[in-house]
C-alpha positions as CSV (number, residue, x, y, z in Angstrom):
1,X,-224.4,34.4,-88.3
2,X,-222.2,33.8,-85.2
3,X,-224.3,36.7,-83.3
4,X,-227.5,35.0,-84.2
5,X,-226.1,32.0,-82.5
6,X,-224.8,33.5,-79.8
7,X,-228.2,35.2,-79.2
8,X,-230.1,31.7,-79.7
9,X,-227.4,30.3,-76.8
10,X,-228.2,33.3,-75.0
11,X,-231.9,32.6,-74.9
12,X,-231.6,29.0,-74.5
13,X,-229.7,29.1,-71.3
14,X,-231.9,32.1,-70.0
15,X,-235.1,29.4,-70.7
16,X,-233.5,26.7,-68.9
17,X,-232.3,28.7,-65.7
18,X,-236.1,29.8,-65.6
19,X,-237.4,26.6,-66.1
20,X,-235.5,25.4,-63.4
21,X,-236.2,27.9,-60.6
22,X,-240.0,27.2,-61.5
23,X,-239.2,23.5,-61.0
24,X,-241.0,22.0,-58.7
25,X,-239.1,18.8,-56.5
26,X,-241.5,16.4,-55.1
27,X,-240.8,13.7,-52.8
28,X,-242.8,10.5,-51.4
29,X,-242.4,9.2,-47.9
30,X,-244.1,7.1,-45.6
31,X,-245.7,8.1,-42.6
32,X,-242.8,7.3,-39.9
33,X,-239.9,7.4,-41.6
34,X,-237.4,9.8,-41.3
35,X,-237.1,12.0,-44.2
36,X,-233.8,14.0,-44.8
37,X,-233.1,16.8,-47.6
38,X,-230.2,18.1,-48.2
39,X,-229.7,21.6,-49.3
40,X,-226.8,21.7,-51.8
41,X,-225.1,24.8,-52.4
42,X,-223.5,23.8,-55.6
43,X,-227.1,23.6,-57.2
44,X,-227.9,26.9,-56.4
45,X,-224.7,28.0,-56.9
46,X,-225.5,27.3,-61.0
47,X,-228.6,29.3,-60.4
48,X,-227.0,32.5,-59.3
49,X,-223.9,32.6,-61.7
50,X,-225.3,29.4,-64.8
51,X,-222.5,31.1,-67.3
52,X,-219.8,30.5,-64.9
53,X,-218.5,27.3,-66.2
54,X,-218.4,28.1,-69.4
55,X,-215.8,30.9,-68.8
56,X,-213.7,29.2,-66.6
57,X,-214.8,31.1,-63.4
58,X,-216.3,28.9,-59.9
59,X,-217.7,30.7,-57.2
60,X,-217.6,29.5,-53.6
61,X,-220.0,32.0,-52.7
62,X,-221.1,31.3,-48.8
63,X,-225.3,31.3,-48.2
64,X,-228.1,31.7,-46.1
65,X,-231.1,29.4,-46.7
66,X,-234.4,30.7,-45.6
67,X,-237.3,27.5,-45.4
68,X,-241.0,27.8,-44.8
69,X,-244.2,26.5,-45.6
70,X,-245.7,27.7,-48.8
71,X,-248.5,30.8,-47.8
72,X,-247.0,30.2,-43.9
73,X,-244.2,31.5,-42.2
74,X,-242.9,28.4,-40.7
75,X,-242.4,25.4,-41.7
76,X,-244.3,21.6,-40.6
77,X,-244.7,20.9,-37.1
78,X,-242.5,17.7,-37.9
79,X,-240.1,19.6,-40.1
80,X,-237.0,20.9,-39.4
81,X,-234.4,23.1,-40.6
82,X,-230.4,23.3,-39.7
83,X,-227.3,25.0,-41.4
84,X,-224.7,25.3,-39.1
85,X,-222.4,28.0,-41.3
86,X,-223.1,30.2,-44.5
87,X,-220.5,27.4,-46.2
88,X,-222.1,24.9,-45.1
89,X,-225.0,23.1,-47.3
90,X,-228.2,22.9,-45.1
91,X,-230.9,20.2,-44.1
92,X,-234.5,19.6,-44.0
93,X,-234.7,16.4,-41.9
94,X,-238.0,15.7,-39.7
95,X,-240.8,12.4,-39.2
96,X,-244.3,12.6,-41.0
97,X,-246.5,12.1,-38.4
98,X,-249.4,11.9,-40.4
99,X,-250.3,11.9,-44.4
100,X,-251.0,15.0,-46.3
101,X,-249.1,16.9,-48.7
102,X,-246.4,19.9,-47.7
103,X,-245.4,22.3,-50.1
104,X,-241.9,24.0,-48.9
105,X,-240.5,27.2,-50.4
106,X,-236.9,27.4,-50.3
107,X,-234.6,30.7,-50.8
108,X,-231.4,30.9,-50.8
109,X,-230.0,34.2,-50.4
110,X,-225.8,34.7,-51.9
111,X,-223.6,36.7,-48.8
112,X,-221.4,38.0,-51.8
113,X,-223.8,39.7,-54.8
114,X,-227.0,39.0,-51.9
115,X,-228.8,37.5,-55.2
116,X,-231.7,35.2,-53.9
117,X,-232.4,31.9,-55.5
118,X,-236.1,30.5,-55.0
119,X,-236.9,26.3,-55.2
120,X,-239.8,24.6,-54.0
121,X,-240.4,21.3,-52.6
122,X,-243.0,19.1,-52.6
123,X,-243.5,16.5,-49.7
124,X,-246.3,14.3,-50.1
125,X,-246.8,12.0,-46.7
126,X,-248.6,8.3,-47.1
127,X,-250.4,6.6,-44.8
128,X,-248.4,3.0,-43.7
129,X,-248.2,1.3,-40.7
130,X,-245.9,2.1,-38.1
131,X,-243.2,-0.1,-36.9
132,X,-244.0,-2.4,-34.1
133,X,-240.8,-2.1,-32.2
134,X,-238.8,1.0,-31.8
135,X,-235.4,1.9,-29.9
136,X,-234.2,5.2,-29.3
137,X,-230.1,5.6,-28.6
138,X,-228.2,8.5,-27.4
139,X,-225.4,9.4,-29.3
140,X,-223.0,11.6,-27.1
141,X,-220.2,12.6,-30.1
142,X,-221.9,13.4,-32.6
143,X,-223.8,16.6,-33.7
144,X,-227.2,17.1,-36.1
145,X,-225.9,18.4,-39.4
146,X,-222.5,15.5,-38.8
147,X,-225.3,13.1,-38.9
148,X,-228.0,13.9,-41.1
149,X,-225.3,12.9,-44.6
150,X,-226.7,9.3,-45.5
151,X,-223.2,8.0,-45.1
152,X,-223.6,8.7,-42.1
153,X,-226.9,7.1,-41.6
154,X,-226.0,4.3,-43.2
155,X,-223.2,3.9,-40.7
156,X,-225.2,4.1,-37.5
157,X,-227.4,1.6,-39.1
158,X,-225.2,-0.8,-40.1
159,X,-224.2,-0.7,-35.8
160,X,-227.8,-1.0,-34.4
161,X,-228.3,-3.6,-37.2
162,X,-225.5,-6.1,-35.3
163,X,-227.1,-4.8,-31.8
164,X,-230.7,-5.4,-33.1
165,X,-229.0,-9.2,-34.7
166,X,-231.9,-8.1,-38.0
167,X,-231.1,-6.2,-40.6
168,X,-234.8,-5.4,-41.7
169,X,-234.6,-1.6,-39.9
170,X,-235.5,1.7,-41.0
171,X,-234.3,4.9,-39.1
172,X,-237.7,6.7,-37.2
173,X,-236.1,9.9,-36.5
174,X,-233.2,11.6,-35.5
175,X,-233.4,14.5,-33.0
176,X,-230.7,17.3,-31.7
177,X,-230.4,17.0,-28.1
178,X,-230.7,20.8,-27.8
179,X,-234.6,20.4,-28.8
180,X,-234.6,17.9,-26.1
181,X,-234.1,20.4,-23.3
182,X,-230.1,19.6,-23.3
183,X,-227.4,22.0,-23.0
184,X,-225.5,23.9,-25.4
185,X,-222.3,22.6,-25.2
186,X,-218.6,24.7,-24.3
187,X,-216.8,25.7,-28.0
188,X,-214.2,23.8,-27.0
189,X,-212.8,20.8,-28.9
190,X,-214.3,17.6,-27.6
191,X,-217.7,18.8,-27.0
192,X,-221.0,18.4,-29.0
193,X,-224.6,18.6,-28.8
194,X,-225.5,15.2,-28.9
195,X,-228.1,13.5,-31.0
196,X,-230.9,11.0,-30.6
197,X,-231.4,8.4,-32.8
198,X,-234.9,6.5,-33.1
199,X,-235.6,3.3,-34.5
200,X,-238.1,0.4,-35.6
201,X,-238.0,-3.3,-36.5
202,X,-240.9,-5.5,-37.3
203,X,-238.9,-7.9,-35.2
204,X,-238.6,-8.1,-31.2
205,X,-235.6,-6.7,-29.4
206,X,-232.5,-8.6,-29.2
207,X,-231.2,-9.7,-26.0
208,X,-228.3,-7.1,-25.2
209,X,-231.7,-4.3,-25.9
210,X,-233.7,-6.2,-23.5
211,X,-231.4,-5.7,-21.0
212,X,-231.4,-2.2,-20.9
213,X,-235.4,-3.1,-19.2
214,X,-233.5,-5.3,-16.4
215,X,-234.1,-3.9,-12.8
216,X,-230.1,-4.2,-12.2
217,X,-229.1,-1.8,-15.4
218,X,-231.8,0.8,-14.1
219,X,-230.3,0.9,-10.6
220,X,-226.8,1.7,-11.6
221,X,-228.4,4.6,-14.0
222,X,-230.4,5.7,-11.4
223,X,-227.2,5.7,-8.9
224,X,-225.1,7.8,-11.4
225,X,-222.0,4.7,-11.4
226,X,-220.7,4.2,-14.9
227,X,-222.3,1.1,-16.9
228,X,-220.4,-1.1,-18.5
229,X,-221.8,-1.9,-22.1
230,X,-222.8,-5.7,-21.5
231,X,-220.9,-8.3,-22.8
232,X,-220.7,-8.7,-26.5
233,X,-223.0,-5.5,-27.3
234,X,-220.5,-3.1,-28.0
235,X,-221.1,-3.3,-32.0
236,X,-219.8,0.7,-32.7
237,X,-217.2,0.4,-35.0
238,X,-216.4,4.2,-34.8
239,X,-215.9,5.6,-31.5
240,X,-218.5,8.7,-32.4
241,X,-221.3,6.7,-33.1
242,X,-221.2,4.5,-29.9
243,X,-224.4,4.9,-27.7
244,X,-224.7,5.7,-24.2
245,X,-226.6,2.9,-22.4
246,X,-228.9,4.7,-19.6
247,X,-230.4,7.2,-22.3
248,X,-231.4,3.6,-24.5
249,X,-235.4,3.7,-24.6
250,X,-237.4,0.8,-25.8
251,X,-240.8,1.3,-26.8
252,X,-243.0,-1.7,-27.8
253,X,-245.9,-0.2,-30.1
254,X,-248.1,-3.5,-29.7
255,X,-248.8,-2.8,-26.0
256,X,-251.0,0.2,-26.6
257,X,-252.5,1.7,-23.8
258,X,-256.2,1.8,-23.2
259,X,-258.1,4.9,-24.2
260,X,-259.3,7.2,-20.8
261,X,-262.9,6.5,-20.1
262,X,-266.0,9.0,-21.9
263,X,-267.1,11.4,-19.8
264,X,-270.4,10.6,-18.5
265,X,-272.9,13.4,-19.4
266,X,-275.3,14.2,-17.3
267,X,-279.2,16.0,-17.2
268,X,-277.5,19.5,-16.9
269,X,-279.9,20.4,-13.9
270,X,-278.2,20.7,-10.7
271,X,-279.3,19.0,-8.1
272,X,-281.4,20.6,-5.1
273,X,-278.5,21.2,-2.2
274,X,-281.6,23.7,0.2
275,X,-281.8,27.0,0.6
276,X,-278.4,29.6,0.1
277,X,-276.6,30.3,3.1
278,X,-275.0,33.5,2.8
279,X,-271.6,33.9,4.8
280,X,-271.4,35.8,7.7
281,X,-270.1,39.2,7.8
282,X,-266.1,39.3,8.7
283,X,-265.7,40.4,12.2
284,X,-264.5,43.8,12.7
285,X,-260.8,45.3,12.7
286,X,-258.9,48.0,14.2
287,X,-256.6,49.2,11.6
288,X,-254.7,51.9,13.8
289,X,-251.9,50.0,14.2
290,X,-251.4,49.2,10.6
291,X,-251.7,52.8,10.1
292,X,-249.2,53.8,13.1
293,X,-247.1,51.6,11.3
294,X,-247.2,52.2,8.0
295,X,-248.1,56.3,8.2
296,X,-246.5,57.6,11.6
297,X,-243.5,55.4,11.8
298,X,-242.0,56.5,8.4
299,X,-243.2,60.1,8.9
300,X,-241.2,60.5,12.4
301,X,-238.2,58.4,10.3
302,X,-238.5,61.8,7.9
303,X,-239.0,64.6,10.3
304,X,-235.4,63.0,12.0
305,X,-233.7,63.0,8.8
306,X,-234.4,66.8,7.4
307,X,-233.6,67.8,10.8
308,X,-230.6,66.0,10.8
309,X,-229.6,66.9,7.3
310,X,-230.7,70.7,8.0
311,X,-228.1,70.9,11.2
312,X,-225.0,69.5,9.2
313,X,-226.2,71.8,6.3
314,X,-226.6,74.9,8.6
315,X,-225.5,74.3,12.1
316,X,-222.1,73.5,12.1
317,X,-220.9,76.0,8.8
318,X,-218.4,77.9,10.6
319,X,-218.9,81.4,8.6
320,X,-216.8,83.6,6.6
321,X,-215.6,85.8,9.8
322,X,-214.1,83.0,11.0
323,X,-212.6,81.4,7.9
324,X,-210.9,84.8,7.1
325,X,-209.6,84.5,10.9
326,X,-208.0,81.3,10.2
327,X,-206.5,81.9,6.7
328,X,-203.0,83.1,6.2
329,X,-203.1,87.0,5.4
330,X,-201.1,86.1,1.9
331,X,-203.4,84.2,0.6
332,X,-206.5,86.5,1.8
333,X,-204.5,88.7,-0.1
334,X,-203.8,86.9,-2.9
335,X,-207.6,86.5,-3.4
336,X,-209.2,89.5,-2.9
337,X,-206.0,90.7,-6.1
338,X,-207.7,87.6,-7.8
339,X,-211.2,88.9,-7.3
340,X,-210.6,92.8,-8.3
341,X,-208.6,92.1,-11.6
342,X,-211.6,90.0,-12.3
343,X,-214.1,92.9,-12.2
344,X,-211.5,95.3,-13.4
345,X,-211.9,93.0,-16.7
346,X,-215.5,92.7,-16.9
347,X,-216.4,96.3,-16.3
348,X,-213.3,97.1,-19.5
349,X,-215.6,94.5,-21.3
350,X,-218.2,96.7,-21.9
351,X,-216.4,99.6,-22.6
352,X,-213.5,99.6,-25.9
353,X,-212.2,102.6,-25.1
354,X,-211.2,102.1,-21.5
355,X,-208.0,102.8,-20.6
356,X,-205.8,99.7,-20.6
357,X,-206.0,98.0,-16.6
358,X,-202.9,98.2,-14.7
359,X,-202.1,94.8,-13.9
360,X,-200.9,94.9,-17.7
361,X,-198.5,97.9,-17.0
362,X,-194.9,97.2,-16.9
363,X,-194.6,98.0,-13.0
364,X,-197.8,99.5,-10.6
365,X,-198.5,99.8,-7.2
366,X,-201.6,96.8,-6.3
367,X,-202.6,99.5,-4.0
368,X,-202.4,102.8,-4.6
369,X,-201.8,102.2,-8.3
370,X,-199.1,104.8,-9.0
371,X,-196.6,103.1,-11.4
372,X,-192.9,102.5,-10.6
373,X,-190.2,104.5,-12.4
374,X,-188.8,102.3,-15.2
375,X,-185.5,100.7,-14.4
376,X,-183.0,99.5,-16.5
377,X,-182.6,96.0,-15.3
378,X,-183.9,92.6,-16.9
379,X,-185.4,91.0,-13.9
380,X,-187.6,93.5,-12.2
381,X,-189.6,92.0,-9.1
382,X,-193.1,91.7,-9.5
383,X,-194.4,93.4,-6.4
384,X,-191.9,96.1,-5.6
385,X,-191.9,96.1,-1.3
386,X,-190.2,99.4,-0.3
387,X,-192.7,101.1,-2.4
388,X,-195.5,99.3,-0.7
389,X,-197.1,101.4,2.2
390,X,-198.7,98.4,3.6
391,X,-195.8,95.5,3.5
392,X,-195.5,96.5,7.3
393,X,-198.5,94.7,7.7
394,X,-198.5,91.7,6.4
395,X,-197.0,88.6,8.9
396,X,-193.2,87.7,8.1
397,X,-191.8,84.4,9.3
């Protein structure tokens, strides 16, 4: 009875972790509005090991999420993707610029058993109307995947909401500065990407915005000298979240510009211009001093070289008559010893039965190769002079 119920368990659990990967998530959001989704690596974490609680065993296995459009191998246009480490849970953040319906795969792939985990989410965009009035802010600390949390969020719009003086604002979009053209910052502590945050109010800017549109503030940007935040704007409560004042945009929605003109269209028959004037023929050109320059010149550069390369090559070799003149008798002879025993080995090389070569014999004669009677001493000079016809030669010092 107990393995019946185990097997029922079993099967149930099996059921559910199916159902569950074949779940599909579906989401709503306006057109406009920033949309954020955050990958949790906890949820998938049941789908790779869903027994693991009930024997006492968590896994902090790190992962690699993989996002695209279903039957496409990218994802929206207005969709974007970030996971800054393999511990790290991921994001799908982005704007809906226009209604329709967006169905995400999701895979999740485990760096430890490389099990892969597959969800799919549904984004369904409505059409609403845009919000009249819209701010973007430059946020210098702070970095895409340390602001996409909605704490977070909820923080930087609790700030604009006292700079804005309404509290009826929605966040537009949120952008990494590194998409924006900026630069990636130095690994060093203190540095960060930067983010821009967009966004919108049915209600007009407040004063301290609609300064940032004063002629004065825009000189001082345009100079480079540090602005001051005006008087009584400074709303940041924490010191990552504070903008920076010349990057502030406004953007006022209800001023829409006019549309460019129609193109007029015409008959399509072009209209009579007279008869076709051919051009005139170019005048003519003497090339030979292109070609003097570009064919003679670096032939006669040639002909110098070889002939400059042949003389130190052959000209100025002194010869072996008069390297032998120059070189110490000693070591001529020295050489030509060096050079005989040589071809005394390689003619015994073809021959085994040669007789063995007399530089191996206790004591021989390098000239006339008569060996030296045997004498009973332990240190018996190599070449033996009195018994050398020839020492009378060589030069002495």
């Amino acid at each position: 009875m107990a393995g019946c119920w185990s097997w029922v368990f079993l099967l149930t659990v099996c059921a559910v972790s199916l159902f569950e990967a074949s779940a599909e998530i579906k989401v709503t959001i306006p057109v406009g509005k920033f949309f954020t989704y955050e990958l949790l690596r906890e949820t998938f974490q049941n789908d790779f090991e869903p027994l693991s609680k009930l024997y006492g065993r968590l896994y902090d296995d790190p992962m690699i999420f993989k996002c695209n459009r279903q039957n496409f191998p990218d994802l929206p246009e207005w969709l974007r993707f970030t996971q800054r480490h393999p511990y790290d849970n991921g994001f799908l953040y982005g704007t809906p610029t226009s209604p329709g319906k967006s169905i995400i795969e999701i895979y999740a792939i485990n760096k430890r058993s490389y099990e892969a985990a597959r969800h799919i989410l549904v984004i369904k965009a409505t059409a609403e109307k845009m919000l009249p009035y819209q701010a973007e802010f430059f946020i210098k600390l702070r970095e895409i995947e340390k602001v996409l949390p909605s704490s977070v969020q909820e923080a930087i719009k609790h700030d604009v909401q006292k700079l804005w003086d309404t509290e009826a604002l929605e966040i537009v979009n949120i952008t990494n500065a590194l998409d924006r053209g900026g630069r990636v910052p130095l690994p060093l502590a203190g540095h960060f990407e930067g983010v821009y945050v967009k966004v919108g109010s049915e209600q007009y800017f407040s004063d301290c915005l609609r300064r940032v549109m004063t002629s004065e503030h825009q000189k001082q940007c345009t100079a480079g000298n540090k602005v001051k935040v005006p008087g009584g704007c400074n709303f940041c409560n924490i010191p990552s979240n504070c903008i920076t004042w010349c990057k502030t945009e406004l953007f006022d929605l209800t001023k829409a510009e006019p549309a460019p003109p129609a193109p007029t269209m015409g008959s399509g028959i072009l209209e009579d211009g007279g008869d076709f004037g051919p051009p005139e023929s170019p005048p003519s050109r003497d090339f030979l001093p292109d070609y003097i320059v570009t064919v003679i010149v670096p032939l006669i550069l040639a002909i110098i070289l070889c002939l400059l390369l042949a003389y130190i090559m052959f000209g100025r070799r002194e010869g072996v008559a008069k390297r032998n003149a120059r070189t110490n008798q000693i070591q001529l002879y020295h050489h030509h010893t060096i050079h005989g025993n040589s071809d005394e080995l390689r003619s015994m090389a073809g021959d085994r039965g040669h007789s063995p070569p007399l530089s191996t014999l206790p004591m021989f004669n390098s000239r006339t190769g008569d060996r030296a009677p045997p004498l009973h001493s332990d240190s018996i000079p190599l070449i033996m002079a009195q018994h050398d016809p020839y020492s009378d030669t060589l030069p002495r010092k």
